[in-house]
C-alpha positions in Angstrom: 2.9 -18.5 11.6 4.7 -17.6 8.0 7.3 -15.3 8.5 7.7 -12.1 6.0 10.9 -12.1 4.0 12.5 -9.2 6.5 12.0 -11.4 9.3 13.6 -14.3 7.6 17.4 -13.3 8.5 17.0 -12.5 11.4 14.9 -15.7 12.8 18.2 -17.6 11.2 20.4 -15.6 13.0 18.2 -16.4 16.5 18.5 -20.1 15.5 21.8 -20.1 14.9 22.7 -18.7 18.5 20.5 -20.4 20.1 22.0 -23.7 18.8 25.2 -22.4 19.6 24.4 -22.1 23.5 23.1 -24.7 23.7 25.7 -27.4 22.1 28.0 -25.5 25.1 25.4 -26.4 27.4 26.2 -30.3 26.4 29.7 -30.0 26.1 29.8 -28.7 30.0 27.5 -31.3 31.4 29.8 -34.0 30.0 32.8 -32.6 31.0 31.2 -32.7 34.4 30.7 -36.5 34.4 34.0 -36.8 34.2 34.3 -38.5 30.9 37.4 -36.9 29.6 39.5 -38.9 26.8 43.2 -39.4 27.5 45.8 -37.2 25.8 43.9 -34.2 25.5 40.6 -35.5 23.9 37.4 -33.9 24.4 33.9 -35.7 23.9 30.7 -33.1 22.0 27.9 -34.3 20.5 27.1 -34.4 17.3 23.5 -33.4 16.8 21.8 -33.5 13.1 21.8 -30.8 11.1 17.9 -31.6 10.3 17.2 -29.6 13.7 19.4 -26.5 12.7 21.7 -27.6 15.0 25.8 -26.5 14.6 27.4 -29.8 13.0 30.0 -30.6 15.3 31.2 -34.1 16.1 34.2 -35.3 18.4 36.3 -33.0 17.4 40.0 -32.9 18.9 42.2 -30.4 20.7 45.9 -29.9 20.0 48.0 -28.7 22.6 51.7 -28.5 23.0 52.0 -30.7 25.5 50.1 -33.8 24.9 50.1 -34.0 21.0 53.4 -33.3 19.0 55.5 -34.7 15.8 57.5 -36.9 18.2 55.0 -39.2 19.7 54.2 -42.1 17.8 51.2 -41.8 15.4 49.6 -45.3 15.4 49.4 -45.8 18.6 47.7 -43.0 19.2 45.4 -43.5 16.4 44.8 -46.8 18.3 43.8 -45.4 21.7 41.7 -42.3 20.1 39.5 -45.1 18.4 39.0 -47.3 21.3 38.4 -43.9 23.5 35.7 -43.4 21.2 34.0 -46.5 21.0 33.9 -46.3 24.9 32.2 -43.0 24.8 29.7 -43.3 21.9 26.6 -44.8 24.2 26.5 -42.7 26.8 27.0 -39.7 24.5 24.0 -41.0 23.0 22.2 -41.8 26.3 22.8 -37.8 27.2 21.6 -36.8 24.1 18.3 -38.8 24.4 18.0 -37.1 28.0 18.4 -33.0 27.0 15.6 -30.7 26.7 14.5 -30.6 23.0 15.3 -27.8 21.2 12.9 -26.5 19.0 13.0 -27.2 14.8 13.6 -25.0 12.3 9.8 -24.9 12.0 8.9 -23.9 15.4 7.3 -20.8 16.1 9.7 -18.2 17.9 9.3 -15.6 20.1 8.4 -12.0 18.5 10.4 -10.3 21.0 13.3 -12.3 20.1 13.1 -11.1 16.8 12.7 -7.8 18.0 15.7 -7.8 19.7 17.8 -8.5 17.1 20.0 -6.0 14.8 18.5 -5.0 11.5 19.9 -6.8 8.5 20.7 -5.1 5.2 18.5 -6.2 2.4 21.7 -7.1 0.0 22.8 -9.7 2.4 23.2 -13.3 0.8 20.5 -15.7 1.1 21.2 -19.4 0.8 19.0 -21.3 -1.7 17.6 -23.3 1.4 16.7 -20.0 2.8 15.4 -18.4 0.1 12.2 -21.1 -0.8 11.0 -20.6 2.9 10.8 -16.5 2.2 6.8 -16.1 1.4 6.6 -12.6 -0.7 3.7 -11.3 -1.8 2.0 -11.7 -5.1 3.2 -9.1 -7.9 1.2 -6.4 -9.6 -0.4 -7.3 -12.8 1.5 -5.4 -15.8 -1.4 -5.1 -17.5 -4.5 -5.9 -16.9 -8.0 -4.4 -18.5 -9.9 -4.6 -14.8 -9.7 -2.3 -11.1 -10.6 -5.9 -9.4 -6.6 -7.2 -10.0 -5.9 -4.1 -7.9 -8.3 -4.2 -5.2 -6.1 -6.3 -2.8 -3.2 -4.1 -3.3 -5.3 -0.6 -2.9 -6.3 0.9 0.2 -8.2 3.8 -1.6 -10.5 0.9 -4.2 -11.3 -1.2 -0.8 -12.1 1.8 0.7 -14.2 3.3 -2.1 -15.7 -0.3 -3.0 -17.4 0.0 1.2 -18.8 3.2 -0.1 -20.7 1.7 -2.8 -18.3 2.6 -6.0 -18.8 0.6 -8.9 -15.4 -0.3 -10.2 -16.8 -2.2 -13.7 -18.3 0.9 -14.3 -15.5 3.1 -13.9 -13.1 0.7 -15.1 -14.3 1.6 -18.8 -12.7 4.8 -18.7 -9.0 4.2 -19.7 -7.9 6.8 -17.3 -9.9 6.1 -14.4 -7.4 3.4 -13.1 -4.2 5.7 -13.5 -6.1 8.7 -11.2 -7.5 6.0 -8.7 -4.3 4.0 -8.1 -2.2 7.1 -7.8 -5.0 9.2 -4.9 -3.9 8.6 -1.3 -7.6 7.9 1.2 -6.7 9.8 3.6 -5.0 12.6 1.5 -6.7 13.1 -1.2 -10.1 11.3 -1.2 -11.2 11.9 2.6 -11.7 15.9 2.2 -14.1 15.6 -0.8 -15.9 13.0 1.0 -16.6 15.4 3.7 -17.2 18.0 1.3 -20.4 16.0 -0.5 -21.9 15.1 2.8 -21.8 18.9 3.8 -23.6 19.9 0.6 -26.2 17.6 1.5 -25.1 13.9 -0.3 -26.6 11.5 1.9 -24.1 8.2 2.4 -26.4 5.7 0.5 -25.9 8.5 -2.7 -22.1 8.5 -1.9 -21.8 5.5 -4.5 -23.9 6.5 -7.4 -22.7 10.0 -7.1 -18.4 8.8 -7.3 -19.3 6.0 -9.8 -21.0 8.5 -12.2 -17.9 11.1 -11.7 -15.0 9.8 -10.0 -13.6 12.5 -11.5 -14.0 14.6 -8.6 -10.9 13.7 -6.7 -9.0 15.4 -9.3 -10.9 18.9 -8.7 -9.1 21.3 -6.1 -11.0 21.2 -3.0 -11.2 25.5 -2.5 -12.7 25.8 -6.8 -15.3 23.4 -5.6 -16.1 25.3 -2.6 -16.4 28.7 -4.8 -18.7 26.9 -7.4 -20.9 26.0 -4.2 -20.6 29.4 -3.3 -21.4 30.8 -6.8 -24.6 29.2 -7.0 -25.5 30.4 -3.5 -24.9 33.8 -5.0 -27.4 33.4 -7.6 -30.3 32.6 -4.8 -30.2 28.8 -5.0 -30.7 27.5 -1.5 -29.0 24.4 -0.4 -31.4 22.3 -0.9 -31.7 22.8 -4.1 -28.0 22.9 -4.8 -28.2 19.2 -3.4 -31.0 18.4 -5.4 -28.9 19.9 -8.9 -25.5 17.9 -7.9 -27.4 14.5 -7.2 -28.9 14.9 -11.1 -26.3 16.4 -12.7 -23.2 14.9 -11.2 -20.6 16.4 -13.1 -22.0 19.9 -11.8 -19.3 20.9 -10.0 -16.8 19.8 -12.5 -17.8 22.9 -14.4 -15.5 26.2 -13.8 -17.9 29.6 -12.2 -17.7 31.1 -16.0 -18.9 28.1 -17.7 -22.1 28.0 -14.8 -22.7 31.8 -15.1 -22.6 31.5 -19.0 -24.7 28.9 -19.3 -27.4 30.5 -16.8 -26.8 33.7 -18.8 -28.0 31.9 -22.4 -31.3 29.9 -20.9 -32.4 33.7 -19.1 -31.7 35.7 -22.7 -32.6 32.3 -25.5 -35.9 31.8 -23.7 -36.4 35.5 -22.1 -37.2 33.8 -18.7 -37.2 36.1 -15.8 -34.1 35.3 -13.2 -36.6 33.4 -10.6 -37.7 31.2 -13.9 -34.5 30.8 -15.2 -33.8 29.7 -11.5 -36.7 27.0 -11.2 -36.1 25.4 -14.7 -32.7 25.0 -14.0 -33.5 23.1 -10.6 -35.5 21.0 -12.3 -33.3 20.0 -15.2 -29.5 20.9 -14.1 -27.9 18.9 -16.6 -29.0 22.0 -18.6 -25.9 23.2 -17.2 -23.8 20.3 -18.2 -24.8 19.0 -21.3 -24.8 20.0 -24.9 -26.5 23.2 -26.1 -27.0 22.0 -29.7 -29.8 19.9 -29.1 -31.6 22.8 -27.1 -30.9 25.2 -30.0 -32.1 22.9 -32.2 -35.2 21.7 -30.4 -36.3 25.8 -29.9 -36.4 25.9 -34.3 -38.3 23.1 -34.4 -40.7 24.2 -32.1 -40.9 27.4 -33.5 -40.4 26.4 -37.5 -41.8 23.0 -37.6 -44.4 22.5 -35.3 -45.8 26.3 -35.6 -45.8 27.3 -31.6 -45.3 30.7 -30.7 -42.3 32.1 -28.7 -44.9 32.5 -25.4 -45.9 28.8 -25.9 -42.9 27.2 -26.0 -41.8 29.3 -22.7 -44.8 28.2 -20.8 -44.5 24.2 -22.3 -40.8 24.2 -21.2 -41.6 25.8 -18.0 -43.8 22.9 -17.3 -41.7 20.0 -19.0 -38.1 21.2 -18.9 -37.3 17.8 -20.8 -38.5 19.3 -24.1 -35.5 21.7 -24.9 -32.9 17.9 -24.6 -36.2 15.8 -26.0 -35.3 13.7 -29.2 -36.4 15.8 -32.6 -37.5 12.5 -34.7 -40.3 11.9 -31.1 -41.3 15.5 -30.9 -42.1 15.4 -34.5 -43.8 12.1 -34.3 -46.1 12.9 -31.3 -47.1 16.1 -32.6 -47.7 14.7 -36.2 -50.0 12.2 -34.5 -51.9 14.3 -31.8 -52.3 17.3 -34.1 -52.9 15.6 -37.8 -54.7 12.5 -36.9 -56.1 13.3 -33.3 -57.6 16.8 -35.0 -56.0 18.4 -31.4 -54.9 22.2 -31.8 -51.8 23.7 -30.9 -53.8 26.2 -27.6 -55.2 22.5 -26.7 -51.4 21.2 -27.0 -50.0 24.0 -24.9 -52.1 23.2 -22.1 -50.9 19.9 -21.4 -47.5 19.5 -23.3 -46.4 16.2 -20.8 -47.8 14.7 -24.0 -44.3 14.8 -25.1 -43.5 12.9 -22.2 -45.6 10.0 -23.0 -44.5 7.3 -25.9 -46.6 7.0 -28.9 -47.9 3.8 -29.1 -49.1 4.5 -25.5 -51.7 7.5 -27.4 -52.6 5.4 -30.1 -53.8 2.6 -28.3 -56.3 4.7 -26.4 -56.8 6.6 -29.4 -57.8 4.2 -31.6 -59.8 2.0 -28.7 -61.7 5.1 -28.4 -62.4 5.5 -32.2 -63.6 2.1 -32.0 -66.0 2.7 -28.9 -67.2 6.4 -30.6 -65.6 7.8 -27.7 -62.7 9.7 -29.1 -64.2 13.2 -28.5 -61.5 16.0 -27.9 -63.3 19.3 -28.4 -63.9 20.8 -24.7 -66.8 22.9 -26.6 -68.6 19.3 -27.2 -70.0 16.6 -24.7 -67.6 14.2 -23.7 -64.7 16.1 -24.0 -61.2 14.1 -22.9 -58.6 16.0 -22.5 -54.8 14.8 -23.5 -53.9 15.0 -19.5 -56.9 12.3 -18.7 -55.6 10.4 -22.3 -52.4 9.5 -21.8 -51.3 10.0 -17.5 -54.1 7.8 -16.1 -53.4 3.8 -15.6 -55.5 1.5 -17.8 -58.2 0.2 -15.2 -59.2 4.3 -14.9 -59.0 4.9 -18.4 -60.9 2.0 -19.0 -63.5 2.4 -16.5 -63.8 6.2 -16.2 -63.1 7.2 -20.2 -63.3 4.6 -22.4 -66.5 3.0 -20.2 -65.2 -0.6 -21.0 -63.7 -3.3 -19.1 -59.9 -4.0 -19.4 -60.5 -7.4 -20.6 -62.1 -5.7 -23.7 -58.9 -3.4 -24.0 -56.6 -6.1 -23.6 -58.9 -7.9 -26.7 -58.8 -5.4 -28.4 -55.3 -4.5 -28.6 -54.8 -8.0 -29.8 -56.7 -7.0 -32.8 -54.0 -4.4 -33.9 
């Protein structure tokens, strides 16, 4: 088991005692074999320093009465040395016979490290010491991906269970800087609860944060009053659920911004309120987006295209996706169904998902029509097709119920084009 670097001291301070006791231990079973030296001398074992233990050897006593200047110094030397060649096996033979005392690499107890006193962190650590202390890994300075972080983050695990993609938000330079800094349990928990309340199912959690992550930076109660704005204005919570899924960034908008915003689609269209209500359900990133490309869509609808102001309400009533629509397909699609199709505008109105649908989609079946003799679009005339039956059937029912032709001789066909 690796020890952290705060456990390190202390586990050489448990050593250390523990090889003190027991090098007493050794010197008191000696002593009680009765192998004393003469004048004084007493025998301890020197154990290696390998296995942490204290590096004594014989080591000698001075006392006043058995060592002093007086007595003669060889032969004392003399009888120390023979003393000690006399001892040296059966200090040896001890040695081999005492319970082993575990290595510097042994595993201690925890409660023994428990027990010791706290150490302070400016304390001075040998080099020996210091290559055994396992720290963890640094912090990238700087990095240009979330992923470096996820090990170190609570909050990005956390979020990654949920289903948040981090490559995704990682593109916005200041998504790491509010991520890193937002406590779970603080600051991300409450909103969490907050979405599942409005009606955000936990398989949407993911989507939902990825697409605005931004959230965690709103104040908990100005999301609450948003919620409770929109109630105010008749949406139920269903569809309050149904607008914040769509139009994630919803609630990232202040209560004036929403009730302005409501305010211009009700007077630019003249919708009545329950209208105004149902269009916006059904396209909430009305609420979100830009209002130059729904200005500008309404002139060219109005100038270009020649509708009148009642048949633009009841086409963007039924396809809320014209007002945001791009002005180079409107014009196409219109240039093609009312020019070359011969299709009036009153025949347009009533089915305007032709908007919806791309043009080389209509001018396939168009012109396969043309070729059969079939393309007859006047409901005052036999075998009249209308744009709905053109364009929003599959090609096995267009073939066999309007064109009256196989699909093999539509595919052949198209390869003719």
């Amino acid at each position: 088991m690796a020890l952290s670097a705060q456990q390190i001291p202390r586990w050489f301070n448990s050593v250390k005692l523990s090889s003190f006791i027991t090098a007493t231990q050794l010197g008191k079973q000696f002593q009680r074999r009765g192998k004393t030296l003469s004048h004084g001398f007493s025998a301890q074992p020197q154990v290696s320093s390998d296995n942490c233990f204290l590096p004594w050897g014989f080591k000698t006593y001075r006392t006043s009465s058995l060592w002093n200047s007086s007595q003669s110094t060889n032969s004392s030397r003399q009888e120390i040395s023979s003393a000690q060649s006399a001892l040296l096996p059966s200090v040896n033979e001890q040695t081999q016979k005492t319970q082993k005392i575990p290595s510097f690499d042994s595993e201690l107890s925890l409660e023994a490290l428990d027990d010791l006193p706290p150490l302070s962190p400016l304390q001075p650590v040998s080099e020996e010491e210091a290559i055994q202390i396992i720290a963890d890994p640094p912090l990238p300075p700087d990095t240009f991906t979330l992923r470096d972080y996820v090990d170190h983050s609570e909050t990005l695990q956390k979020l990654v269970l949920l289903g948040v993609d981090l490559s995704k938000i990682e593109k916005h330079p200041d998504a790491a800087n509010l991520l890193l800094r937002l406590d779970f349990e603080k600051d991300i928990k409450e909103i969490l609860v907050f979405l599942k309340d409005l009606g955000i199912e936990d398989n949407q959690l993911g989507t939902y944060l990825t697409k605005n992550y931004a959230i965690f930076s709103e104040d908990l109660e100005n999301l609450k009053t948003r919620v409770a704005y929109l109630q105010s204005k008749n949406f139920s919570k269903a569809h309050i659920a149904q607008m914040v899924r769509n139009a994630p960034f919803l609630l990232s908008f202040s209560v004036e911004r929403l009730d302005n915003r409501l305010g211009f689609f009700q007077k630019e269209l003249e919708l009545s309120v329950k209208k105004t209500r149902d269009l916006i359900v059904r396209l909430p990133r009305l609420l979100t987006g830009s209002l130059e490309p729904v200005k500008e869509n309404m002139k060219v609808y109005r100038l270009e295209l020649g509708f009148k102001h009642n048949e633009i309400q009841h086409m963007i009533t039924q396809v809320p996706k014209m007002l945001t629509a791009n002005k180079r397909k409107l014009t196409e699609i219109f240039d093609y169904v009312h020019n070359v199709m011969s299709i009036p505008h009153h025949l347009i109105v009533r089915f305007p998902q032709v908007f919806n649908t791309r043009l080389f989609k209509i001018k396939e079946r168009h012109l396969f029509l043309t070729y059969l003799g079939r393309a007859q679009y006047d409901p005052t005339k036999l075998n009249y097709i209308s744009l709905d039956k053109l364009v929003s059937v599959p090609d096995e029912i267009f073939c066999e119920e309007i064109a009256k032709a196989s699909v093999q001789d539509f595919e052949k066909f198209l390869k003719t084009l």
